[in-house]
C-alpha positions as CSV (number, residue, x, y, z in Angstrom):
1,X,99.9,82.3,117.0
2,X,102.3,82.9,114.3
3,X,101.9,84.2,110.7
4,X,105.5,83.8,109.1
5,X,105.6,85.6,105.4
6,X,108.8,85.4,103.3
7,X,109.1,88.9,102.4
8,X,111.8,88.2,99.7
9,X,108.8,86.3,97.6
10,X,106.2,88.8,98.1
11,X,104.7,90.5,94.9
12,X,102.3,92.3,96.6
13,X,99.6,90.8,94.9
14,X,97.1,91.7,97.5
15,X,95.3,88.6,97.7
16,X,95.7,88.1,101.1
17,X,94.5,91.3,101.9
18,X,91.5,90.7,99.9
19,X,90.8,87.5,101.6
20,X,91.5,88.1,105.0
21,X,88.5,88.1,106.9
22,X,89.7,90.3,110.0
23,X,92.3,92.2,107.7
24,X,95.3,91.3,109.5
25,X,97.2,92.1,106.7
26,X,98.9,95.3,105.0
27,X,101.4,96.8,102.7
28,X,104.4,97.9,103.7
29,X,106.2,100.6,102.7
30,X,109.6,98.5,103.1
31,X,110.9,97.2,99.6
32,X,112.0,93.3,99.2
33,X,115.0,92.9,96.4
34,X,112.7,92.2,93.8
35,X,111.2,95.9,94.1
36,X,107.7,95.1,95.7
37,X,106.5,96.4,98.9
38,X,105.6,93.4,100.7
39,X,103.1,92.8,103.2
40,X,103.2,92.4,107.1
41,X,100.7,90.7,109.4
42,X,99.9,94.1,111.1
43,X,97.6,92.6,113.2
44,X,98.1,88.9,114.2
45,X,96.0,88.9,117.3
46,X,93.1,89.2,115.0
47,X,94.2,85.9,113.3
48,X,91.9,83.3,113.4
49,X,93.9,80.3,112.1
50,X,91.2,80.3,108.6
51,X,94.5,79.2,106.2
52,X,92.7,81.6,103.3
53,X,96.1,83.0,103.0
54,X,98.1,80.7,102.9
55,X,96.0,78.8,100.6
56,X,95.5,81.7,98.1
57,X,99.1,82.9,98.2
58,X,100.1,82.4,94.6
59,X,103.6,82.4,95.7
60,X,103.7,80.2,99.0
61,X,104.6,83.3,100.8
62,X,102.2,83.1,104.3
63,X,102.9,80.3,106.4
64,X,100.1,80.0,109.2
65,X,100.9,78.3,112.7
């Protein structure tokens, strides 16, 4: 299981976290060049392959596997 997120696009919109069902997600308190803290999959092993974030991402960020 893989959940790839290009860190250099991420806004830190939040959707993902919002949609997650099993809250893999959170923010970081690393800082991409365009100033945002970005997320991480914090906890992939709960991943259950849904595609909501990937789907949702605004910005193509989350690539599911």
């Amino acid at each position: 299981m893989a959940v790839y997120i290009d860190k250099e696009l991420c806004k830190s919109c939040k959707i993902c976290m919002s949609i997650c069902p099993k809250n893999v997600f959170e923010i970081t308190h690393h800082v991409n060049k365009k100033g945002y803290n970005y997320v991480e999959a914090a906890r992939e092993e709960d991943c259950v392959k849904c595609g909501q974030c990937e789907t949702s991402c605004p910005d193509f960020v989350i690539h599911v596997e």
